[in-house]
PDB file of N, CA, C and O in Angstrom:
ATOM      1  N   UNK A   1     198.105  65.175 127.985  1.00  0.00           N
ATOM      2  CA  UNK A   1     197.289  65.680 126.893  1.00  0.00           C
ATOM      3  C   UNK A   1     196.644  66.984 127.346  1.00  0.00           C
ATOM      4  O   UNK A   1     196.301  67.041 128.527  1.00  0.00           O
ATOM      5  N   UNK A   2     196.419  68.115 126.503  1.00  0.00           N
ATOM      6  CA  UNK A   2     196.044  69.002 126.755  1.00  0.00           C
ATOM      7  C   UNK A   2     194.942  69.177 126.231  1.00  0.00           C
ATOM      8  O   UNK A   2     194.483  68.464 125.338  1.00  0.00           O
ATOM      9  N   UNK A   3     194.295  70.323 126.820  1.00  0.00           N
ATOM     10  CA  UNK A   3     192.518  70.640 126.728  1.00  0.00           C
ATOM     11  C   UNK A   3     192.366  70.852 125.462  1.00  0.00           C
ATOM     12  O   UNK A   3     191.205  70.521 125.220  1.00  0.00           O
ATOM     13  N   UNK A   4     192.908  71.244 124.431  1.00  0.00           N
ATOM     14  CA  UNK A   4     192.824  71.440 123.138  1.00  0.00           C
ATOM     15  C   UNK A   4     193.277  70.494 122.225  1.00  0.00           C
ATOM     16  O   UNK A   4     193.167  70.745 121.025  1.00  0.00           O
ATOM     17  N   UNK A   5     193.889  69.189 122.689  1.00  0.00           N
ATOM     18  CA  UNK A   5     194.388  68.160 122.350  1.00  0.00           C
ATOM     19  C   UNK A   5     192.984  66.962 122.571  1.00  0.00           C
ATOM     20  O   UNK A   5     192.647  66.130 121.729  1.00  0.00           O
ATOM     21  N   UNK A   6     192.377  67.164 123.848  1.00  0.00           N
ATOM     22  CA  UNK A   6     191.348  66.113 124.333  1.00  0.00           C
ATOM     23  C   UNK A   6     190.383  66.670 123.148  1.00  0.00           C
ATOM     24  O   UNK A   6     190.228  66.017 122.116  1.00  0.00           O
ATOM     25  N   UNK A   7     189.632  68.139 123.403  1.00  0.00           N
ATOM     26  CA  UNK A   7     188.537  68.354 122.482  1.00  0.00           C
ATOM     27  C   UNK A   7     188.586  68.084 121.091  1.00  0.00           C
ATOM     28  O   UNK A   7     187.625  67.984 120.328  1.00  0.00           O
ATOM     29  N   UNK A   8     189.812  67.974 120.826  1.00  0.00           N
ATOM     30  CA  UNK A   8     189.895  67.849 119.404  1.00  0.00           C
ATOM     31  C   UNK A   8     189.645  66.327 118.910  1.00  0.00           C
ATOM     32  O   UNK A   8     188.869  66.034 118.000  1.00  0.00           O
ATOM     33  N   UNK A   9     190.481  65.334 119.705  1.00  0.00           N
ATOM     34  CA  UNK A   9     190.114  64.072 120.197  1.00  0.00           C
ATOM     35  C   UNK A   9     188.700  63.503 119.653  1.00  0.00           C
ATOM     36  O   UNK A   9     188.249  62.841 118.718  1.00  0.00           O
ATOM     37  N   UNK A  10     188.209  64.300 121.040  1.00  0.00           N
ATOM     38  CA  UNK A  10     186.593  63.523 121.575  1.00  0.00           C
ATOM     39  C   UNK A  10     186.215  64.014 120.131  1.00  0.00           C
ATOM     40  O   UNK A  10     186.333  63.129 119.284  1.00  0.00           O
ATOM     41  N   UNK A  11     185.703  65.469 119.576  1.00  0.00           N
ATOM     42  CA  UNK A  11     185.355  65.614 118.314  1.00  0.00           C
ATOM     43  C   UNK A  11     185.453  64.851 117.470  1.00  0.00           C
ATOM     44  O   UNK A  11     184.376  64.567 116.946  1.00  0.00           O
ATOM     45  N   UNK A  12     186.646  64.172 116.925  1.00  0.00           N
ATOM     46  CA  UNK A  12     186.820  63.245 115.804  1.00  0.00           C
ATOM     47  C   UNK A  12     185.887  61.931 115.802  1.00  0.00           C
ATOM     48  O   UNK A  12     185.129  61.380 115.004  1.00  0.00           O
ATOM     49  N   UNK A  13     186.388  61.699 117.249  1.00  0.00           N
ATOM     50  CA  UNK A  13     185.610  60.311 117.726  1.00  0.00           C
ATOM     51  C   UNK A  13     184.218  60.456 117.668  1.00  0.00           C
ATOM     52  O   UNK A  13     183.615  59.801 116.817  1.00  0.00           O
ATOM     53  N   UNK A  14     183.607  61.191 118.416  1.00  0.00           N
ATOM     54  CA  UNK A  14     181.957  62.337 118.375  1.00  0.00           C
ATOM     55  C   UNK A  14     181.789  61.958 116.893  1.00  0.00           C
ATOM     56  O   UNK A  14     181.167  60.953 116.549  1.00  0.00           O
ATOM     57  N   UNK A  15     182.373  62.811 116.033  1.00  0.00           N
ATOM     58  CA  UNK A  15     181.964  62.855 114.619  1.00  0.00           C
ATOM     59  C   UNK A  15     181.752  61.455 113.759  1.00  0.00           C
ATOM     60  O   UNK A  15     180.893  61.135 112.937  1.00  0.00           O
ATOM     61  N   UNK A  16     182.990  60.703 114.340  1.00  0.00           N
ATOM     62  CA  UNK A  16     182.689  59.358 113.382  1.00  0.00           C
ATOM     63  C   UNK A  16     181.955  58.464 113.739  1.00  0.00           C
ATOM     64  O   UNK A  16     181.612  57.669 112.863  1.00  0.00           O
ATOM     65  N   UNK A  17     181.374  58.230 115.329  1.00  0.00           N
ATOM     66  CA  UNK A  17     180.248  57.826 115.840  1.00  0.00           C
ATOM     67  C   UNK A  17     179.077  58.295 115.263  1.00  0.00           C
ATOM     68  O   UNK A  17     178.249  57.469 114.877  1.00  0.00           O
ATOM     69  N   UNK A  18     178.832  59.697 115.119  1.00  0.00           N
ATOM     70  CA  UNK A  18     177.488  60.740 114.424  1.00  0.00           C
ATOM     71  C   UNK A  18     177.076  59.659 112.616  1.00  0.00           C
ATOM     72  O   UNK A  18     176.081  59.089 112.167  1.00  0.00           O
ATOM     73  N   UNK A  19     178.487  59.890 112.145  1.00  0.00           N
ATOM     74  CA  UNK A  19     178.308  59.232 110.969  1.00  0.00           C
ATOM     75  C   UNK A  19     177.842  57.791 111.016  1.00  0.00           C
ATOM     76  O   UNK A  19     176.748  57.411 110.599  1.00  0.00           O
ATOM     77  N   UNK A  20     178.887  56.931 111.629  1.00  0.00           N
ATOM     78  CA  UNK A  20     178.260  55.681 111.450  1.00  0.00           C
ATOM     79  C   UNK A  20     176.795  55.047 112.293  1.00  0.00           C
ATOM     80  O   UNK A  20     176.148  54.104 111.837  1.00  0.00           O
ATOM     81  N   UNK A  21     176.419  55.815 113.673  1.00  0.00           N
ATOM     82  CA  UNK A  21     175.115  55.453 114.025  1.00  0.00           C
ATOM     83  C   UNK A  21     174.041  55.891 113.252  1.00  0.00           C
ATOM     84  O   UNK A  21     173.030  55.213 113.065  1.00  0.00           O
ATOM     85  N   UNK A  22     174.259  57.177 112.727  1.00  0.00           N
ATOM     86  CA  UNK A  22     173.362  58.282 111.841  1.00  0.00           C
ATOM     87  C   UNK A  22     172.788  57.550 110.122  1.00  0.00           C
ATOM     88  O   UNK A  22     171.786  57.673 109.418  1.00  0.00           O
ATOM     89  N   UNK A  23     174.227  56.705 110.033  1.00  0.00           N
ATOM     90  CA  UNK A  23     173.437  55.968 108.605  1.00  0.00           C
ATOM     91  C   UNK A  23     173.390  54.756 108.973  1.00  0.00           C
ATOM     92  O   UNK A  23     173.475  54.097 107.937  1.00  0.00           O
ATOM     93  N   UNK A  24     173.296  54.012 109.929  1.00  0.00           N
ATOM     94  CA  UNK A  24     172.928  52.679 109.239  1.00  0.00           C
ATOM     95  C   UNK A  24     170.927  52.676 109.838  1.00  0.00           C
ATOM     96  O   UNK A  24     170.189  51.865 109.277  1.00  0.00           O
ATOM     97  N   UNK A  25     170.486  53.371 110.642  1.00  0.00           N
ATOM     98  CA  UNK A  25     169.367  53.841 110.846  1.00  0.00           C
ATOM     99  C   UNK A  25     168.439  53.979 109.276  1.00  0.00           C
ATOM    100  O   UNK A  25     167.715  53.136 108.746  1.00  0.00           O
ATOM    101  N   UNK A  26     168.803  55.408 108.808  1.00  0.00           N
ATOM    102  CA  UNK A  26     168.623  55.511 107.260  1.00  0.00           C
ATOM    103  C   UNK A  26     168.543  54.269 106.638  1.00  0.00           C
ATOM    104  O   UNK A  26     167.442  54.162 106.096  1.00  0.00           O
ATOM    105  N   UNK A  27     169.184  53.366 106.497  1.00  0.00           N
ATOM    106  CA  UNK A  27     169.713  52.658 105.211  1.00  0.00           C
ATOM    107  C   UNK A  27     168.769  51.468 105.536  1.00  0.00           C
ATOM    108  O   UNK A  27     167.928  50.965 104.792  1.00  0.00           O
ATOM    109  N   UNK A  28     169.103  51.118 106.851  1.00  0.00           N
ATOM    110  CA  UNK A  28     167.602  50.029 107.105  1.00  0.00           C
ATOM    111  C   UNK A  28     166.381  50.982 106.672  1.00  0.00           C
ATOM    112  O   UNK A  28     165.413  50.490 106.093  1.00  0.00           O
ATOM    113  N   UNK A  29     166.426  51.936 106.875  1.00  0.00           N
ATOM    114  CA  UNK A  29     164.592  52.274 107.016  1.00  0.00           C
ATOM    115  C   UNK A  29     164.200  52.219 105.226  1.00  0.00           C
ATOM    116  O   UNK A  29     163.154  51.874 104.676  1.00  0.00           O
ATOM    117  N   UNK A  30     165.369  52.657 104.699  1.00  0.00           N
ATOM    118  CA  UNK A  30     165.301  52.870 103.538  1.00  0.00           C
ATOM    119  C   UNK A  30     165.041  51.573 102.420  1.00  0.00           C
ATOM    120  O   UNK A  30     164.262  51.552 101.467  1.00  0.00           O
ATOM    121  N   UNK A  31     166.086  50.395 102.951  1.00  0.00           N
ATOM    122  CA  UNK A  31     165.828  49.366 102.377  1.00  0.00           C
ATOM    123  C   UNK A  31     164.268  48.831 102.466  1.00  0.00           C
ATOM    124  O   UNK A  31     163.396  48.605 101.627  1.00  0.00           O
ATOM    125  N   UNK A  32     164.355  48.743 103.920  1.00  0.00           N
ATOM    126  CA  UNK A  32     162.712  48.480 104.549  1.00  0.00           C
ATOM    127  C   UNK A  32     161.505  48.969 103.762  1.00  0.00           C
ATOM    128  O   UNK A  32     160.468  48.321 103.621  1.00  0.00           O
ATOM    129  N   UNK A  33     161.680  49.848 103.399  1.00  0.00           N
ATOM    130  CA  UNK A  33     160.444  51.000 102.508  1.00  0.00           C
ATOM    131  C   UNK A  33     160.538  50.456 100.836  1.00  0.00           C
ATOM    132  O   UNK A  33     159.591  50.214 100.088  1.00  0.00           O
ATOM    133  N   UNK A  34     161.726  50.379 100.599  1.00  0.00           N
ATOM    134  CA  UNK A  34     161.720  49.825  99.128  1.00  0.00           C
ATOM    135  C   UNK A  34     161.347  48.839  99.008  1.00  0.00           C
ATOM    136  O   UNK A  34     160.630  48.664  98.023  1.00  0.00           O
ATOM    137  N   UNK A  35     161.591  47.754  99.843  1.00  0.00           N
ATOM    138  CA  UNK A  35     160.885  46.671  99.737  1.00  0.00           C
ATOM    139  C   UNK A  35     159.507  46.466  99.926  1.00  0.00           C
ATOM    140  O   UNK A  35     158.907  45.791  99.090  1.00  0.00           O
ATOM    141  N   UNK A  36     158.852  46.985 100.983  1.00  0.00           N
ATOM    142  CA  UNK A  36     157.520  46.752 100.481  1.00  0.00           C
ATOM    143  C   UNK A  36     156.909  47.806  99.600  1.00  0.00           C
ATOM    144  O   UNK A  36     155.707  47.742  99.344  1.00  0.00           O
ATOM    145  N   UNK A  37     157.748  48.887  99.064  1.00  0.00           N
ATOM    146  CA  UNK A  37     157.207  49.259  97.837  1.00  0.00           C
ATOM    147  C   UNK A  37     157.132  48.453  96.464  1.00  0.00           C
ATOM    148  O   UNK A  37     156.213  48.561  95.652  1.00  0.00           O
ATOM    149  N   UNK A  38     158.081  47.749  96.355  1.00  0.00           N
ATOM    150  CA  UNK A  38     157.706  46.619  95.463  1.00  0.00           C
ATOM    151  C   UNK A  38     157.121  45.529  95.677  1.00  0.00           C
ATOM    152  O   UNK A  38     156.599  44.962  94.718  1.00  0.00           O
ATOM    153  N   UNK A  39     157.066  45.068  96.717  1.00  0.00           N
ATOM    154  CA  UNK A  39     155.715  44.233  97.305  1.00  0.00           C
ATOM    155  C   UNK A  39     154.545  44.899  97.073  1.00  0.00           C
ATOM    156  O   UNK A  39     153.834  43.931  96.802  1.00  0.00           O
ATOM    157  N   UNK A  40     153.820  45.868  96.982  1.00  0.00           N
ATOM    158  CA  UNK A  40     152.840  46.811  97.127  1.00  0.00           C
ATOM    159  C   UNK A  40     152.927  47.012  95.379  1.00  0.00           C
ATOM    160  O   UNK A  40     151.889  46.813  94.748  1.00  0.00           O
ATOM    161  N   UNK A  41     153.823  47.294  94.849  1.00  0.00           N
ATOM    162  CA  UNK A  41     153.521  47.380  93.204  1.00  0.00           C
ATOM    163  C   UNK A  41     153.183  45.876  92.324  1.00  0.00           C
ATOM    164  O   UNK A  41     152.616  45.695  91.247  1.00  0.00           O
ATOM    165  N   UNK A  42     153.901  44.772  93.462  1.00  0.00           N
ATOM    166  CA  UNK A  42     153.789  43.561  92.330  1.00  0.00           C
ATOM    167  C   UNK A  42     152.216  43.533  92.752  1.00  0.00           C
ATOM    168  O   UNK A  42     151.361  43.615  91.870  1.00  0.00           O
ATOM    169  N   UNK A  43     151.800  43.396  94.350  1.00  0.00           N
ATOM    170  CA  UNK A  43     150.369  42.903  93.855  1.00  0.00           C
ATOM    171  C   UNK A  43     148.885  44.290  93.507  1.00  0.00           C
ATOM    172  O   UNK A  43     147.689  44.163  93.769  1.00  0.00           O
ATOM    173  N   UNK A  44     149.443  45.227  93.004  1.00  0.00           N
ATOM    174  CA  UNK A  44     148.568  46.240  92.451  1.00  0.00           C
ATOM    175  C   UNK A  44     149.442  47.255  91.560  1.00  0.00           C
ATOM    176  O   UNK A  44     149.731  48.415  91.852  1.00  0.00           O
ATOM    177  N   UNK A  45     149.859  46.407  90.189  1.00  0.00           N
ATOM    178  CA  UNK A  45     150.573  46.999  89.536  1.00  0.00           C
ATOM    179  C   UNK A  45     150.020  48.673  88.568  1.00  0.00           C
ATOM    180  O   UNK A  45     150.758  49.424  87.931  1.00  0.00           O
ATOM    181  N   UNK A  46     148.502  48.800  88.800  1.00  0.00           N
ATOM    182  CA  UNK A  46     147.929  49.987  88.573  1.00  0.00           C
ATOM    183  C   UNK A  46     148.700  51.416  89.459  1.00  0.00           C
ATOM    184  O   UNK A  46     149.338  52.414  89.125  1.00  0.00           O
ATOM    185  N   UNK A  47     148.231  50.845  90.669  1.00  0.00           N
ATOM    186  CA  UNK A  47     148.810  51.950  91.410  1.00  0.00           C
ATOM    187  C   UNK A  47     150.518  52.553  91.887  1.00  0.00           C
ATOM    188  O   UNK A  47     150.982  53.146  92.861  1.00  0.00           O
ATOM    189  N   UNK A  48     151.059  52.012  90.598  1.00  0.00           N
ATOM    190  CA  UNK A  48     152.567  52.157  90.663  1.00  0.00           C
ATOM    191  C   UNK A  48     152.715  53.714  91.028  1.00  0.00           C
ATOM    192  O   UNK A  48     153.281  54.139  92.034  1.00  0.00           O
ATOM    193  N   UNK A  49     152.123  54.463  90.058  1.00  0.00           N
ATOM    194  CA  UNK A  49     152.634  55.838  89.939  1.00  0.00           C
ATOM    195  C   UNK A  49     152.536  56.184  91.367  1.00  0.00           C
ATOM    196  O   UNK A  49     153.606  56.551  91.851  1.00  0.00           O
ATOM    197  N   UNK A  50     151.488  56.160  92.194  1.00  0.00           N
ATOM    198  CA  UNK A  50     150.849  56.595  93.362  1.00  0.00           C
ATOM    199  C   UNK A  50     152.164  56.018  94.642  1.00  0.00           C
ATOM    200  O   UNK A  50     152.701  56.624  95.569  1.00  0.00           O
ATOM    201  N   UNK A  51     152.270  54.970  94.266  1.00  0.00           N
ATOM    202  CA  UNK A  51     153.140  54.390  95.105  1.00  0.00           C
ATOM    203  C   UNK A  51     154.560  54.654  95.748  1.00  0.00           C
ATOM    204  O   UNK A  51     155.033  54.596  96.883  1.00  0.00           O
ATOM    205  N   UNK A  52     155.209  55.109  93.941  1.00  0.00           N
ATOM    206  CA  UNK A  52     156.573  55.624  93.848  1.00  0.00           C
ATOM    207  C   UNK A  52     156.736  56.477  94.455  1.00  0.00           C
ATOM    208  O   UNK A  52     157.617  56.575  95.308  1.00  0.00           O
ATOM    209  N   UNK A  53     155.455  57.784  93.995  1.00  0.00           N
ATOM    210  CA  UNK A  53     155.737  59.177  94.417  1.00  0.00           C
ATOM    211  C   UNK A  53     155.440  59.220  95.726  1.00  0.00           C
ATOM    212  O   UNK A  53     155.854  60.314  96.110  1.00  0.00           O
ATOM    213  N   UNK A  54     154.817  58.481  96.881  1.00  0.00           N
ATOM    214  CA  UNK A  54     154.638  58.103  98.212  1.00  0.00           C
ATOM    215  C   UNK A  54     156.269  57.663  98.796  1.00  0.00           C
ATOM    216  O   UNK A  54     156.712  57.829  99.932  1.00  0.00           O
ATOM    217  N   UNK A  55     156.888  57.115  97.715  1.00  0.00           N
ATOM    218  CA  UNK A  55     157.971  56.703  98.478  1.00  0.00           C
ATOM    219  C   UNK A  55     158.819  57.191  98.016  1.00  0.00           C
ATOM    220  O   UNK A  55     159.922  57.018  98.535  1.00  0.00           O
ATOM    221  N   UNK A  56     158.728  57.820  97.121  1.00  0.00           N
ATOM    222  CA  UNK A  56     160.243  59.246  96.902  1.00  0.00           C
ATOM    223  C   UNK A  56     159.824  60.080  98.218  1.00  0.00           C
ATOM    224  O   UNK A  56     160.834  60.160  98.917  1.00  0.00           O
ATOM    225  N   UNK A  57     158.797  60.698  98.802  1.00  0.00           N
ATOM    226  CA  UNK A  57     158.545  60.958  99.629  1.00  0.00           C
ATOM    227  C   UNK A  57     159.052  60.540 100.884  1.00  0.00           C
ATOM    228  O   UNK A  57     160.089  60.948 101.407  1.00  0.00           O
ATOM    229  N   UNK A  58     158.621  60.085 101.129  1.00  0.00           N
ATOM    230  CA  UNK A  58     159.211  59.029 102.585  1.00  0.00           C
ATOM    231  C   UNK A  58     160.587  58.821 102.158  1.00  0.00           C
ATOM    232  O   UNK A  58     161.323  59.264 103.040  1.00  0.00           O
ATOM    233  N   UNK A  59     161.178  58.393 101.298  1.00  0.00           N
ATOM    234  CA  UNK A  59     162.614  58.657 101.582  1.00  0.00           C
ATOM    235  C   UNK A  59     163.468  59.940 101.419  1.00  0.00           C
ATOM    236  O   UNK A  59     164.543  60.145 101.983  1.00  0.00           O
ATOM    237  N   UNK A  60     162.895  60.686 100.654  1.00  0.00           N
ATOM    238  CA  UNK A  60     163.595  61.601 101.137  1.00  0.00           C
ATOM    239  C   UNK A  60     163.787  62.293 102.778  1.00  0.00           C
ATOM    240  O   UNK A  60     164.692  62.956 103.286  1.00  0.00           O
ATOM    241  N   UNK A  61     162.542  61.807 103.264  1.00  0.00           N
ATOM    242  CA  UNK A  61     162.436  62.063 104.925  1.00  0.00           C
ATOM    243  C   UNK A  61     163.647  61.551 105.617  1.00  0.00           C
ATOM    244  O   UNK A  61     164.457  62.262 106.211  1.00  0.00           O
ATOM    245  N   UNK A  62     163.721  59.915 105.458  1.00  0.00           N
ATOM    246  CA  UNK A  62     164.560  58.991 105.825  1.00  0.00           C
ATOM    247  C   UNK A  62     165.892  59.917 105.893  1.00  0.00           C
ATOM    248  O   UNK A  62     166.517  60.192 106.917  1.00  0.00           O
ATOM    249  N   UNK A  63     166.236  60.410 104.334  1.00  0.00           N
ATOM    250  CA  UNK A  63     167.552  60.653 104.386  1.00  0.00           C
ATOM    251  C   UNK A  63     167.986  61.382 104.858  1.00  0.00           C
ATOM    252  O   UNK A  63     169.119  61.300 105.331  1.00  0.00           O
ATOM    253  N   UNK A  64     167.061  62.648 104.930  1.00  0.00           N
ATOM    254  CA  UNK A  64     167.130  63.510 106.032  1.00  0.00           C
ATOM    255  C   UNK A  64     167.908  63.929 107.231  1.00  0.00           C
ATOM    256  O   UNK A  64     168.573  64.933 107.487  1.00  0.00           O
ATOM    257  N   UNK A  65     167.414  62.107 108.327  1.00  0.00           N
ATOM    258  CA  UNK A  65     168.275  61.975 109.299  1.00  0.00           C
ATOM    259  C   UNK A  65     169.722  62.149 108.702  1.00  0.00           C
ATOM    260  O   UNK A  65     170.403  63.146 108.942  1.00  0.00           O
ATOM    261  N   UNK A  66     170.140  61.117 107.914  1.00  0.00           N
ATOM    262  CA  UNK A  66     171.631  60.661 107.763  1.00  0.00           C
ATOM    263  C   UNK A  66     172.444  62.055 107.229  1.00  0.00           C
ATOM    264  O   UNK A  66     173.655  62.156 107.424  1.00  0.00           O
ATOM    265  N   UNK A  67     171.633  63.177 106.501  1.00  0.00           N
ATOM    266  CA  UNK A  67     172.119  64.608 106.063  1.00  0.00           C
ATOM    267  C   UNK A  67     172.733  64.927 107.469  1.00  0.00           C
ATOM    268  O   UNK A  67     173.881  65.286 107.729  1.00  0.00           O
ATOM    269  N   UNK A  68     171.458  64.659 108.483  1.00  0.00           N
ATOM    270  CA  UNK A  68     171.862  66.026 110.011  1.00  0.00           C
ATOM    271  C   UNK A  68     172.884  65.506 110.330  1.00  0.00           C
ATOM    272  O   UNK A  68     173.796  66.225 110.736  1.00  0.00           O
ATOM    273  N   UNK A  69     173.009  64.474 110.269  1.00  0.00           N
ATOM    274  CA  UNK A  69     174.043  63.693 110.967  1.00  0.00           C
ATOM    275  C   UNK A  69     175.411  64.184 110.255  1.00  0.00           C
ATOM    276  O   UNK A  69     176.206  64.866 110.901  1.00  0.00           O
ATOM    277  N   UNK A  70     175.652  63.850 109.004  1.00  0.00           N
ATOM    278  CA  UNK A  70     176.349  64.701 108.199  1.00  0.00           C
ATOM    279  C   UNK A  70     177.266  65.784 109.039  1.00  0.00           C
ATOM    280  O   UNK A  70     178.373  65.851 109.574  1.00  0.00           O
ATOM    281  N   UNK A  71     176.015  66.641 108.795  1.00  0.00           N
ATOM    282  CA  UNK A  71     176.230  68.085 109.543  1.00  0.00           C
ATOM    283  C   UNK A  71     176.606  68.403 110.385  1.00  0.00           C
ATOM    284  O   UNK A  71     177.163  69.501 110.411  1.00  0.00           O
ATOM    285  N   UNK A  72     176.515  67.694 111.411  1.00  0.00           N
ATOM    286  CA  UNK A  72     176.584  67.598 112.846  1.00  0.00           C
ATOM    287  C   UNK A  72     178.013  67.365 112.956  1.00  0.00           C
ATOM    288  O   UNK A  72     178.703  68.093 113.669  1.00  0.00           O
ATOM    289  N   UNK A  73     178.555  66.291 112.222  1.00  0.00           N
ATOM    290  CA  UNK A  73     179.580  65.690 112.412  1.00  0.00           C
ATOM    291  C   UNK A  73     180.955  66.506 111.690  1.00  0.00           C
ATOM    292  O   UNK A  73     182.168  66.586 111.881  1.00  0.00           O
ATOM    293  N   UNK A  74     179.782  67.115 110.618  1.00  0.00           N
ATOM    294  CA  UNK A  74     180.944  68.488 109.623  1.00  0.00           C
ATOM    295  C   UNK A  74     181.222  69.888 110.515  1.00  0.00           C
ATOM    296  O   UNK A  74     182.054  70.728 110.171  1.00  0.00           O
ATOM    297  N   UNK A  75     180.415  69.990 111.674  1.00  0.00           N
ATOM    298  CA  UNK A  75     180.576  70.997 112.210  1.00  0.00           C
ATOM    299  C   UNK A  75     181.374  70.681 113.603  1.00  0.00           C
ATOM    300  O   UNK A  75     182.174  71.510 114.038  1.00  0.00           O
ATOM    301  N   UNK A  76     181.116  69.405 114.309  1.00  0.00           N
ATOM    302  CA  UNK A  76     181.827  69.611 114.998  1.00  0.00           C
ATOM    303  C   UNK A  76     183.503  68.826 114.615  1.00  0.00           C
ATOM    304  O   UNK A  76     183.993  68.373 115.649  1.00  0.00           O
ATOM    305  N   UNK A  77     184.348  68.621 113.434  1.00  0.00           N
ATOM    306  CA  UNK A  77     185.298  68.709 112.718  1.00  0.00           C
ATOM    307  C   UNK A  77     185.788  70.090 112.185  1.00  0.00           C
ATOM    308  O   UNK A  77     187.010  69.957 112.124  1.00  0.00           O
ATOM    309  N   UNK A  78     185.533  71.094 111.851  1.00  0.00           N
ATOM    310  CA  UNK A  78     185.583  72.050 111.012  1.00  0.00           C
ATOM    311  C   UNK A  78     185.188  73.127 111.881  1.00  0.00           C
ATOM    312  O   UNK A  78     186.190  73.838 111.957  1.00  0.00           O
ATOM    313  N   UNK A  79     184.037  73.762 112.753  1.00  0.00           N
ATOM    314  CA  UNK A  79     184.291  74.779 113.307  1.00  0.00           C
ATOM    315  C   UNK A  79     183.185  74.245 114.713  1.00  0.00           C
ATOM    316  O   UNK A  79     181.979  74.387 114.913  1.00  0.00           O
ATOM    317  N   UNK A  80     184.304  73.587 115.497  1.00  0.00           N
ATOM    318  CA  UNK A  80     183.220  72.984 116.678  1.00  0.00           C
ATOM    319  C   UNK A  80     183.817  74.554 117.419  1.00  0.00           C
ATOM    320  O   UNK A  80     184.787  75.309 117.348  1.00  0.00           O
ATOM    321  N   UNK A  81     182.299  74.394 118.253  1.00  0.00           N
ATOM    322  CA  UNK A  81     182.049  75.371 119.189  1.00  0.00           C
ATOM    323  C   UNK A  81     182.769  75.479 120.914  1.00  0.00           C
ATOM    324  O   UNK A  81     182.544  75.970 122.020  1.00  0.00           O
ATOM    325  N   UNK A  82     183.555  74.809 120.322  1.00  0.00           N
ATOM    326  CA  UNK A  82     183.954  74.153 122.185  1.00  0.00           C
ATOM    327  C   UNK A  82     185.248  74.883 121.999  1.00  0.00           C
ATOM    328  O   UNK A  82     185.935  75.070 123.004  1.00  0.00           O
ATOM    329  N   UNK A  83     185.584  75.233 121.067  1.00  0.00           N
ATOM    330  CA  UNK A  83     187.278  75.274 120.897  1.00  0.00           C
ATOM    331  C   UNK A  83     187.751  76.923 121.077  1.00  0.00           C
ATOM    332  O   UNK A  83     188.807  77.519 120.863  1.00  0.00           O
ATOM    333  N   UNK A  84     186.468  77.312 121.561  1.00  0.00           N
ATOM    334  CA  UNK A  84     186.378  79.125 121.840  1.00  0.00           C
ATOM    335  C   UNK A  84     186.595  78.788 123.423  1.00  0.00           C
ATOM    336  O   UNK A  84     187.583  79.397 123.834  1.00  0.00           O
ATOM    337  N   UNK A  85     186.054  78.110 124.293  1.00  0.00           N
ATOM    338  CA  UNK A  85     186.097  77.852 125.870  1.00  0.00           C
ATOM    339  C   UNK A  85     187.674  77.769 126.129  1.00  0.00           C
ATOM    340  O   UNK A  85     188.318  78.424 126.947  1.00  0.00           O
ATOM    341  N   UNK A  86     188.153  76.768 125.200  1.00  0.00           N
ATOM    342  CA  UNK A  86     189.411  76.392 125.548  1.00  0.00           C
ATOM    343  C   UNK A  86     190.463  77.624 125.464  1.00  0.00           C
ATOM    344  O   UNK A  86     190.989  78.225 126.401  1.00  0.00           O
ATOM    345  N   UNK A  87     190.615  77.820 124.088  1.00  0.00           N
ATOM    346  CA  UNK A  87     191.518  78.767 123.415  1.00  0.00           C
ATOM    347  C   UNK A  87     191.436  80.527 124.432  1.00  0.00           C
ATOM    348  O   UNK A  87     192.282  81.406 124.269  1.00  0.00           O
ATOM    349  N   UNK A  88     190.478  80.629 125.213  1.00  0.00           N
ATOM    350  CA  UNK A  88     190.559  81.681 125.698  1.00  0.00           C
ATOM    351  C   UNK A  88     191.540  81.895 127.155  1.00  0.00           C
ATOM    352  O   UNK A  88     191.633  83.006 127.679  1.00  0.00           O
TER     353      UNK A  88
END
């Protein structure tokens, strides 16, 4: 196997590791938060509004992670940086 054969390799593998450790993090935290947001609305159903917009908040944070991860994983597929060392 050659050096441009391995990097390309490890990348794929790299990337689909990025993805699948990167969301299941998110998705617990996310479930986690919804749930006691509706725990938190059943027993003070006044303060719904306050609540929601606290936790559109916070999840959008959450998702955040699972975006970089995304990214991370789109970049090193598509224009990883390693493949300039080799190719020269």
């Amino acid at each position: 196997m050659t050096a441009i054969e391995t990097i390309g390799v490890a990348s794929i593998i790299v990337s689909g590791l990025t993805i699948a450790i990167g969301s299941i993090g998110p998705a617990i935290g996310e479930a986690w938060a919804l749930s006691r947001a509706l725990s938190a609305i059943a027993q003070q159903p006044d303060e719904a509004n306050t609540i929601t917009r606290t936790l559109f908040v916070g999840l959008a944070m959450v998702e955040s992670t699972a975006i970089y991860c995304f990214v991370i994983s789109i970049i090193l597929i598509f224009s990883n940086p390693f493949w300039d060392y080799v190719t020269r």
